[in-house]
DSSP file (Angstrom, degrees, kcal/mol; ACC not computed):
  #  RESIDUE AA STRUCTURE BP1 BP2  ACC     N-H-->O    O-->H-N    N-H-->O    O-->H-N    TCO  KAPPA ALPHA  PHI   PSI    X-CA   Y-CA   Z-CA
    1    1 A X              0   0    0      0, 0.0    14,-0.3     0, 0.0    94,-0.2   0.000 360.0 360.0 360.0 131.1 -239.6  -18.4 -244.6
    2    2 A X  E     -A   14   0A   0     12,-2.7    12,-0.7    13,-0.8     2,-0.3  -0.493 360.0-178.6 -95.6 173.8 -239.5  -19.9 -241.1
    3    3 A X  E     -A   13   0A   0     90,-0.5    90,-0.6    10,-0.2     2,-0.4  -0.958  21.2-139.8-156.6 156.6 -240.9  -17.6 -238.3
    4    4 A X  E     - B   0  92A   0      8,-1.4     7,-3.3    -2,-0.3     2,-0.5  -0.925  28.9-171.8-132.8 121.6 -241.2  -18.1 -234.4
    5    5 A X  E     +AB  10  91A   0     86,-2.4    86,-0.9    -2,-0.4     2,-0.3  -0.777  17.7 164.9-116.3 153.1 -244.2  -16.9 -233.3
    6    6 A X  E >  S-A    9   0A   0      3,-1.2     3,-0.9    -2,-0.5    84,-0.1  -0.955  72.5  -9.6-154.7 157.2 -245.9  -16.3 -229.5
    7    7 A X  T 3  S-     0   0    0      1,-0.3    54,-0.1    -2,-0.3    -1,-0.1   0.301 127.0 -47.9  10.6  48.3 -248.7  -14.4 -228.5
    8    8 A X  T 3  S+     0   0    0      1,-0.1     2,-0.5    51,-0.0    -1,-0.3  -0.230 116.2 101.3 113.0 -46.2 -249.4  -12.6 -231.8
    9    9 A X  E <   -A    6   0A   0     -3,-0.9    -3,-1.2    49,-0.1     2,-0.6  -0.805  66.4-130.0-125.5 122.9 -246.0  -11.6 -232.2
   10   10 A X  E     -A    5   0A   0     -2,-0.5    -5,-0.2    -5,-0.2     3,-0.1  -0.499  18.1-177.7 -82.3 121.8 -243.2  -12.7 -234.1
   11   11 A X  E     -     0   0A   0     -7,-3.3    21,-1.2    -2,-0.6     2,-0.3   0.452  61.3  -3.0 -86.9 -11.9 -240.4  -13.2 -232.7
   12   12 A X  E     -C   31   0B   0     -8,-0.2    -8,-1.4    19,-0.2     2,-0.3  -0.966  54.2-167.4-157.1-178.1 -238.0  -14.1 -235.0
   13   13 A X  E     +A    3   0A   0     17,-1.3     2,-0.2    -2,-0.3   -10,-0.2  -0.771  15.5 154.6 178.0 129.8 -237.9  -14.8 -239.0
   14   14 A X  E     -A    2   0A   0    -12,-0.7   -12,-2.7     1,-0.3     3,-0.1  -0.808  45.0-128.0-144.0 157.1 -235.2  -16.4 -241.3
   15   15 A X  S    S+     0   0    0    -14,-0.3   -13,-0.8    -2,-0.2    -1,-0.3   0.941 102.6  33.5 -72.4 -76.1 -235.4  -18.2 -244.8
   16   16 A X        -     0   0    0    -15,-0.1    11,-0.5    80,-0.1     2,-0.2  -0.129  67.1-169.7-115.5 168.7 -233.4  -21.0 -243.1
   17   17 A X        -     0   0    0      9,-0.1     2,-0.5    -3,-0.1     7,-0.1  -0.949  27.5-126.8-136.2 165.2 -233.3  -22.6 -239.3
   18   18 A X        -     0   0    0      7,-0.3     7,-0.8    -2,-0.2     2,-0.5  -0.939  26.6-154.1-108.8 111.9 -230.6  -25.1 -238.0
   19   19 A X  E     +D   24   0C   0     -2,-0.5     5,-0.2     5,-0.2     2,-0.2  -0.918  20.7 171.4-107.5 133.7 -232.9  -28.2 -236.5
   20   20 A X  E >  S-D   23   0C   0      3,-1.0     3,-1.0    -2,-0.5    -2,-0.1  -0.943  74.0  -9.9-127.7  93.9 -230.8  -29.9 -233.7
   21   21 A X  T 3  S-     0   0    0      1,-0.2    -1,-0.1    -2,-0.2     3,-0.1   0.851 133.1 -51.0 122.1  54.7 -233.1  -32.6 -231.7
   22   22 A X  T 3  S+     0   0    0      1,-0.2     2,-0.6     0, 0.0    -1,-0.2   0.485 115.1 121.4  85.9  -0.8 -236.3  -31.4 -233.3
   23   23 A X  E <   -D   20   0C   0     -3,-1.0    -3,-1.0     2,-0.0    -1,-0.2  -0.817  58.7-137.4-111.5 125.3 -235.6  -28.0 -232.5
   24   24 A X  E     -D   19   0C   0     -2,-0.6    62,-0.6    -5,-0.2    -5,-0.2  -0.438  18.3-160.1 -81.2 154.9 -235.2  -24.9 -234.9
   25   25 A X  E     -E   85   0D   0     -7,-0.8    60,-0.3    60,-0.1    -7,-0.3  -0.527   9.1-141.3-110.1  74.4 -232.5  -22.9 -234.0
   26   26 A X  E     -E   84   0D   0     58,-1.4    58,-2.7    57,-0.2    -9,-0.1   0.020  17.7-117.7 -34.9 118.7 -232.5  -19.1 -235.4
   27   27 A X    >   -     0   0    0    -11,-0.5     3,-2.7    56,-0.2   -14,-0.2  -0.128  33.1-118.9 -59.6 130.2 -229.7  -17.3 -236.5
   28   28 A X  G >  S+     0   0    0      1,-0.3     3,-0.6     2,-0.1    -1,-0.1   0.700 111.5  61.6 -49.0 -14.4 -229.2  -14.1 -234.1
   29   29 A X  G 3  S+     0   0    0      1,-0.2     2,-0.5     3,-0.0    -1,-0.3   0.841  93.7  69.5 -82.6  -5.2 -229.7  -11.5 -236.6
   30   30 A X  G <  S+     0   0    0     -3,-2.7   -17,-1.3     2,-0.1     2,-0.4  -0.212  80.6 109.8 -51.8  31.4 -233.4  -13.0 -237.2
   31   31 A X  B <   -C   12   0B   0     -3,-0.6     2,-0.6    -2,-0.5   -19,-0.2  -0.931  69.4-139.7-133.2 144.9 -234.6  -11.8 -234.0
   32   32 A X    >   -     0   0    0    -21,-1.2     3,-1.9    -2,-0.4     4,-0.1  -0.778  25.0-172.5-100.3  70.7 -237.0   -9.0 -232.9
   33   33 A X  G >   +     0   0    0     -2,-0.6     3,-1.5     1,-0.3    -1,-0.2   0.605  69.9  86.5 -52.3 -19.6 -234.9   -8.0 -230.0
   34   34 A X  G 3  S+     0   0    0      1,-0.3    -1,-0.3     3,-0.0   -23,-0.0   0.435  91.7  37.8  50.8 -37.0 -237.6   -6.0 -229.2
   35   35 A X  G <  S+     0   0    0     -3,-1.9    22,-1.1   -24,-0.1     2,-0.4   0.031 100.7 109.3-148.6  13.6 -239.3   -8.6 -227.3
   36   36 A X    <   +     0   0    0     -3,-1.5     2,-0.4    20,-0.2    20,-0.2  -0.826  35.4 168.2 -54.8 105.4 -236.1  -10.1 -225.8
   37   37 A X        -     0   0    0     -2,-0.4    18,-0.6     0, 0.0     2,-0.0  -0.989  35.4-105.2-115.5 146.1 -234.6  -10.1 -222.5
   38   38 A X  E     -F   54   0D   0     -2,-0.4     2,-0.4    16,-0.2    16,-0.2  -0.567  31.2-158.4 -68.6 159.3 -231.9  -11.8 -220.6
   39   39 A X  E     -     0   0D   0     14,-0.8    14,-0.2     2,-0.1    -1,-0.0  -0.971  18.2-136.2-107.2 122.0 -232.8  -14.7 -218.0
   40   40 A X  E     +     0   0D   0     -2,-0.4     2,-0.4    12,-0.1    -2,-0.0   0.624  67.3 118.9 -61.4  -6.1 -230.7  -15.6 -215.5
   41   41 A X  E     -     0   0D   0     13,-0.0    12,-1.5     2,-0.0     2,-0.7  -0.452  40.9-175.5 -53.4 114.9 -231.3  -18.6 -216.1
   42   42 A X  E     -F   52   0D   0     -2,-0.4     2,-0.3    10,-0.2    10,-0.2  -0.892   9.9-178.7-130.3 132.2 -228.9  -21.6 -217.2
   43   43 A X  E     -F   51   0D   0      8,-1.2     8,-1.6    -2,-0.7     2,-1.0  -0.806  21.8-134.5-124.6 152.4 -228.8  -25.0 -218.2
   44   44 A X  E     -F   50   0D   0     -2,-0.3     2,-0.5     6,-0.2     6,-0.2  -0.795  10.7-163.2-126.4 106.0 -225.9  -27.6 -219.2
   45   45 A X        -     0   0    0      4,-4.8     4,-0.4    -2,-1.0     5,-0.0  -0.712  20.3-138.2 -81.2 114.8 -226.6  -29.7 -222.3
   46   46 A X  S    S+     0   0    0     -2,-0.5    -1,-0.2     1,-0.2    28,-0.1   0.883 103.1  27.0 -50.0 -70.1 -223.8  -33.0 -222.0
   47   47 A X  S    S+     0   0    0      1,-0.2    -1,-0.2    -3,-0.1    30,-0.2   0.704 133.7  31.5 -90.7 -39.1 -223.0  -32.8 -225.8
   48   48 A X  S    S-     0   0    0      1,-0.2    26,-4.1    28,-0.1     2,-0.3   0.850 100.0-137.2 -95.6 -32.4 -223.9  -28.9 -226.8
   49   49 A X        +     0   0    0     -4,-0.4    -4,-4.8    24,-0.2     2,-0.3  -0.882  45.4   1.1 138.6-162.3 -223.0  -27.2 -223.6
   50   50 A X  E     -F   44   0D   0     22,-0.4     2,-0.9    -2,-0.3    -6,-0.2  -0.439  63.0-151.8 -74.8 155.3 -224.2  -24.3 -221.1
   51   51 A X  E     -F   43   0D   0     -8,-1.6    -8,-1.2    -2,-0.3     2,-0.4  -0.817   7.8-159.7-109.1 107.4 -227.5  -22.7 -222.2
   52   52 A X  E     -F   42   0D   0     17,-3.4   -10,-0.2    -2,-0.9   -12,-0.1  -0.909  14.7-144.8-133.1 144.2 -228.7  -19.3 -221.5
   53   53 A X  E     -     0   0D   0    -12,-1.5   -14,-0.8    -2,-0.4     2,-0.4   0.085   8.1-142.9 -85.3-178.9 -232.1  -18.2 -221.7
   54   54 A X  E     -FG  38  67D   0     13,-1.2    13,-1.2   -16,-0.2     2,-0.5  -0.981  12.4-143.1-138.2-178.9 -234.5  -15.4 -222.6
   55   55 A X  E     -     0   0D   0    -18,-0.6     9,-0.2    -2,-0.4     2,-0.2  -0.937  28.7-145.3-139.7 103.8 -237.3  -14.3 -221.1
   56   56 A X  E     - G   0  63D   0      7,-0.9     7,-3.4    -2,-0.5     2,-0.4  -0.535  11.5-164.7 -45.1 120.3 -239.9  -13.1 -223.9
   57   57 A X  E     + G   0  62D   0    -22,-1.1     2,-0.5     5,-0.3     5,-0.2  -0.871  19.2 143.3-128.7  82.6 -242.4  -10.4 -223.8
   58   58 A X  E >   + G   0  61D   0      3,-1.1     3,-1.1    -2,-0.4   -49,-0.1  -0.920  60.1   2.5-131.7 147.8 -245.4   -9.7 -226.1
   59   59 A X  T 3  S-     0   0    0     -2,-0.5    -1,-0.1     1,-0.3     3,-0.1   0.930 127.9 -50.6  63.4  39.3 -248.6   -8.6 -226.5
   60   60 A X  T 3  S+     0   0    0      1,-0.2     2,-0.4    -3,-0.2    -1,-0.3   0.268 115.3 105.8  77.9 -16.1 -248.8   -7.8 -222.6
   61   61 A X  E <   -G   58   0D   0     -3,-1.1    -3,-1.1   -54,-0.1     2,-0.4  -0.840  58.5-146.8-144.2 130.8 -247.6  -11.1 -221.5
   62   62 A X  E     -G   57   0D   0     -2,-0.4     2,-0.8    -5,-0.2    -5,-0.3  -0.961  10.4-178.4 -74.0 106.4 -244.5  -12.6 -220.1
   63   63 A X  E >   -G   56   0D   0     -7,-3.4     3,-1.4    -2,-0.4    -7,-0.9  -0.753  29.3-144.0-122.9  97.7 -243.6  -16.1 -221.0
   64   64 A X  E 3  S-     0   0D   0     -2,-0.8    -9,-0.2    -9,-0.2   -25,-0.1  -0.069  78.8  -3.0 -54.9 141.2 -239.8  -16.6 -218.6
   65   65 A X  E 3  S+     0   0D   0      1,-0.1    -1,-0.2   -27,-0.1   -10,-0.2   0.743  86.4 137.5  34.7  41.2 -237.0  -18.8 -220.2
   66   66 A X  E <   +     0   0D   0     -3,-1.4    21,-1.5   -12,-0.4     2,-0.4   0.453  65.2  51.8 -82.3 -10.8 -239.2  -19.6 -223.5
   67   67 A X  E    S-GH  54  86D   0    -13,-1.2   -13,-1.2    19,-0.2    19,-0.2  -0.983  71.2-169.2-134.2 137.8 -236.0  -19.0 -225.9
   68   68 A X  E     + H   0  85D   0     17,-2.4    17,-0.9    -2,-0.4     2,-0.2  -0.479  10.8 175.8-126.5-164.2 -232.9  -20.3 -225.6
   69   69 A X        -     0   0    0     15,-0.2   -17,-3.4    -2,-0.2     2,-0.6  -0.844  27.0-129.0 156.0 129.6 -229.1  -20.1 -227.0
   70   70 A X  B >   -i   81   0E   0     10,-0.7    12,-3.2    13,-0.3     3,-0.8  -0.857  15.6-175.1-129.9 108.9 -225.4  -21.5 -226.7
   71   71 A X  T 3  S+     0   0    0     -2,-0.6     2,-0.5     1,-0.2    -1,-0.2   0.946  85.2  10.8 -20.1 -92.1 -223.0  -18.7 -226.3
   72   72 A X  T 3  S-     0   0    0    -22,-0.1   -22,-0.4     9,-0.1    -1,-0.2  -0.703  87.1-167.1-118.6  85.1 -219.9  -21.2 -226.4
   73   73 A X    <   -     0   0    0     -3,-0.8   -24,-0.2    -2,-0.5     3,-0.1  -0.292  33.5 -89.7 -65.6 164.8 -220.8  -24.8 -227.5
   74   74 A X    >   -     0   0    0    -26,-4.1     3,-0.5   -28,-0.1    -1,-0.1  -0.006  46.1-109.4 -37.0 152.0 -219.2  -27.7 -227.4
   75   75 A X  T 3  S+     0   0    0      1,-0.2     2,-7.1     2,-0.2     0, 0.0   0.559 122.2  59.0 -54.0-115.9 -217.3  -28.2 -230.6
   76   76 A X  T 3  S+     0   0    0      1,-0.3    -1,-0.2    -3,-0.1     3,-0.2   0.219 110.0  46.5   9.0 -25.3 -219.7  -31.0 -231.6
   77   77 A X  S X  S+     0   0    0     -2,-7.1     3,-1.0    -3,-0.5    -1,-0.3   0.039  76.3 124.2-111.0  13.7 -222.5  -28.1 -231.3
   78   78 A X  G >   +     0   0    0      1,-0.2     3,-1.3     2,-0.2    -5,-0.2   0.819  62.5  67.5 -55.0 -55.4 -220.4  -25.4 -233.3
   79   79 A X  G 3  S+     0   0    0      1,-0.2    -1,-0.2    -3,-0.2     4,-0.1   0.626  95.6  44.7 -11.6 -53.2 -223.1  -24.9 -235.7
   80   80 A X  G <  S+     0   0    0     -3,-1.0   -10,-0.7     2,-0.1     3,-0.4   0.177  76.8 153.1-114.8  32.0 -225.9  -23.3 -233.7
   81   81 A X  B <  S+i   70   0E   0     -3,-1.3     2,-0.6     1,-0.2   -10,-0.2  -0.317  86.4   0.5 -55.5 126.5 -223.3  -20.6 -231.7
   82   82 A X  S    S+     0   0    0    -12,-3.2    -1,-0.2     1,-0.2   -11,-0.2   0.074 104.7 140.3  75.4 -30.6 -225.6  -17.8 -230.9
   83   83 A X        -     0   0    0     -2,-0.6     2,-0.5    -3,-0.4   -13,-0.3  -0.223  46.4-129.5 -31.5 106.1 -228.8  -19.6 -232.6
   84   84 A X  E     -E   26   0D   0    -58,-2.7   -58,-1.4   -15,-0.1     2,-0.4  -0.600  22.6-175.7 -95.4 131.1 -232.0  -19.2 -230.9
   85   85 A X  E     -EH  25  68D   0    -17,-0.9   -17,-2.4    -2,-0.5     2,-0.3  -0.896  10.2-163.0-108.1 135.9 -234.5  -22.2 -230.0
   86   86 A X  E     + H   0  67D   0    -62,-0.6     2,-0.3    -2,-0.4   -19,-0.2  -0.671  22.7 153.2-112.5 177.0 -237.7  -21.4 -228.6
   87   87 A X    >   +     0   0    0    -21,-1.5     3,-1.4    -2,-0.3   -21,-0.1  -0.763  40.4  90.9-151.0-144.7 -240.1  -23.9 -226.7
   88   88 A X  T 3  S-     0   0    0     -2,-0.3     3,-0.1     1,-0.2   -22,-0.1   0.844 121.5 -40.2  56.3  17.1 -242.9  -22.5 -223.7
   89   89 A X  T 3  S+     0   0    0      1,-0.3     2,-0.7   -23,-0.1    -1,-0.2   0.708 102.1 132.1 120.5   6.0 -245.5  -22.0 -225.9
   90   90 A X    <   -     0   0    0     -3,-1.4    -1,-0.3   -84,-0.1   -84,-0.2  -0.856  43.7-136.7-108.4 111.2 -244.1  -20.5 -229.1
   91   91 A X  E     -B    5   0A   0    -86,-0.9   -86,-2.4    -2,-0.7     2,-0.6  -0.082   3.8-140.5 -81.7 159.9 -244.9  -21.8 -232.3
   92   92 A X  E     -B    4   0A   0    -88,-0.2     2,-0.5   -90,-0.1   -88,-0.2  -0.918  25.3-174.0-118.3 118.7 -242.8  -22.5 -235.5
   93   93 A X        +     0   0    0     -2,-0.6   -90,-0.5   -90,-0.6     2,-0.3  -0.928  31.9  12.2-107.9 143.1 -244.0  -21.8 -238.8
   94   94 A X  S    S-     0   0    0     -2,-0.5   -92,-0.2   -92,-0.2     2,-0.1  -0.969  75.1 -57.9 155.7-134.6 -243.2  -22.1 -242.1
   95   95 A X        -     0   0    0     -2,-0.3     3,-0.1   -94,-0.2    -2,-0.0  -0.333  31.1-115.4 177.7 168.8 -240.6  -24.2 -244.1
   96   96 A X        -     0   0    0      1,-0.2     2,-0.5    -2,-0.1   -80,-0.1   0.234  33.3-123.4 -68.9 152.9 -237.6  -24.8 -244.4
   97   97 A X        -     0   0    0    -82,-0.1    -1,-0.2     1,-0.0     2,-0.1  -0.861  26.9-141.7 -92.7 133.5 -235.8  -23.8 -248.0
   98   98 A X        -     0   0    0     -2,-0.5     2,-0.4    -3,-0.1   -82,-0.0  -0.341   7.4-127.4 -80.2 152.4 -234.1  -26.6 -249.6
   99   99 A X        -     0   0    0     -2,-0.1     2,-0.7     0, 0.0    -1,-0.0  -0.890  40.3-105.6 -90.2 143.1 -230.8  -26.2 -251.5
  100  100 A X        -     0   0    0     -2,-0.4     0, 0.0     1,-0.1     0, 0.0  -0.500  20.8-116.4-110.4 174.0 -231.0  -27.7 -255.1
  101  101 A X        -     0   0    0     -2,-0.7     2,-0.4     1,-0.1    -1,-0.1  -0.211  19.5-152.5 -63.2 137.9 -229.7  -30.4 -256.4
  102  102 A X        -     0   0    0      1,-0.0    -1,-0.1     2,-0.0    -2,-0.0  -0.942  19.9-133.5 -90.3 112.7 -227.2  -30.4 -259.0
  103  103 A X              0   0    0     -2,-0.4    -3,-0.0     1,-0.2    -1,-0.0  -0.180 360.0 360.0 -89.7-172.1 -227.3  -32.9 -260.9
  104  104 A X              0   0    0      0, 0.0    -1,-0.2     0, 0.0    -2,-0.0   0.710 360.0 360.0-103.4 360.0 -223.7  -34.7 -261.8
């Protein structure tokens, strides 16, 4: 089970994540909207697209544009629609479940 965790408090938790450039991405129904906000914030990835943030809240503390999310990628980036990546201070634990192999 992967988890994303910040100040105490877990912020999201799946069996699996999508890692795109070293980053897991978490399917939106894993998330503790709870602890969630919008950002106004946006940013434009050449290959995946625009980016919009969230601005994360726990345990007393505000940590601004620490989770992030592409709305409508790029095709090439189709994969992680809606899929949250965190950075700012938020750790990832766990790992990942493997499919297995069949053999032929």
């Amino acid at each position: 089970m992967m988890r994303a965790i910040w100040n105490g408090v877990v912020l999201a938790e799946a069996p699996r994540t999508r890692l795109v450039e070293g980053n897991h991405y978490f399917p939106p129904e894993s998330l503790n909207r709870e602890y969630f906000a919008d950002s106004p914030t946006r940013t434009l990835c050449f290959w995946k697209g625009m980016a919009r943030y969230y601005i994360l809240t726990g345990g007393g503390e505000v940590n601004p544009d620490a989770a992030w999310y592409y709305p409508h990628p790029s095709p090439l980036a189709r994969r992680i629609k809606d899929h949250v990546a965190f950075g700012r201070g938020v750790s990832i634990e766990g790992t990942r479940e493997k499919k297995p192999v069949t053999p032929q």
